[in-house]
N, C-alpha and C positions, 0 to 999 in steps of 0.2 A: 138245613145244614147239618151234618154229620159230625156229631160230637166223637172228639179224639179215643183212643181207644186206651183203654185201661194197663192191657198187658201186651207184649209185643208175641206175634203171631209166629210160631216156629213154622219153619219151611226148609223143605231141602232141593239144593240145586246143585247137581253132580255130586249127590252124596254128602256134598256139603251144608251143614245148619246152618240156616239165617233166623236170627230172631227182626223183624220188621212190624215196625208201628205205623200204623197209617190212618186217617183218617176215614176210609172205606169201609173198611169194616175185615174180619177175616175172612170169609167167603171171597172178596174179592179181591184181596192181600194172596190168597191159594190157585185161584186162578189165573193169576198176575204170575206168580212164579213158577205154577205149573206150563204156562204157555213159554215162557222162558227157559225151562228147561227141556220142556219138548222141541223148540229151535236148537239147541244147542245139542242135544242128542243125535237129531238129525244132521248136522252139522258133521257131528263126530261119525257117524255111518256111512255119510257120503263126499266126505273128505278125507286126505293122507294126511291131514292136520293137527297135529297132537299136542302141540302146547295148549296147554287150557288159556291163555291170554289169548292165542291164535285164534283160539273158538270160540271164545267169550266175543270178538271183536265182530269176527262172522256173523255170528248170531247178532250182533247191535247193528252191522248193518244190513241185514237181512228186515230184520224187525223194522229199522227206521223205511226202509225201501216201502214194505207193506203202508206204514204210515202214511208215507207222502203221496203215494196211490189213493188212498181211500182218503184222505183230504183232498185231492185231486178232482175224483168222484164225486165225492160231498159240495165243494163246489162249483160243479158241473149240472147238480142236480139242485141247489138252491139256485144257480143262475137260470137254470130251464125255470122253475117255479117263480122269480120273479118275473121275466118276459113273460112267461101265460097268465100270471094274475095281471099286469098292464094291459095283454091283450083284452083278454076278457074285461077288465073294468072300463075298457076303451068301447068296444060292444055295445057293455049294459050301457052306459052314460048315453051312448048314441041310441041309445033305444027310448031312453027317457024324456 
């Protein structure tokens, strides 16, 4: 377990500072908001959208859309892995 972090991790997102404490660590506090800033850049590039609440929103659900995909996936592919370990353990047993 990841002991909490001492000092809080500056970060900027649309120019703007965030001091954030997390228990990840900073490395992954930077990449956490660096990816959240590059959503929302892109946002702001390919969109007429200029309120920053309008973009920040975008960007949340763009991000959450990603998420629910790749849990999606995720148990797509633990379900394939528990059907082929059954199968197979059905095999070996009948083999024995």
């Amino acid at each position: 377990m990841a002991l909490a972090q001492e000092e809080p991790v500056k970060v900027y997102i649309l120019g703007q500072e965030y001091l954030v404490k997390s228990e990840e660590g900073e490395d992954y506090v930077r990449k956490v908001a660096s990816y959240v800033n590059e959503q929302i850049e892109n946002i702001i590039e390919t969109t007429k959208t200029v309120t920053t609440f309008k973009v920040a929103i975008l960007a949340a659900m763009r991000i959450a859309d990603e998420y629910f995909k790749e849990m999606e996936k995720n148990k797509r592919l633990v379900d394939f892995v528990e059907n082929r370990s059954k199968t197979l353990l059905n095999k070996i047993e009948r083999q024995v």
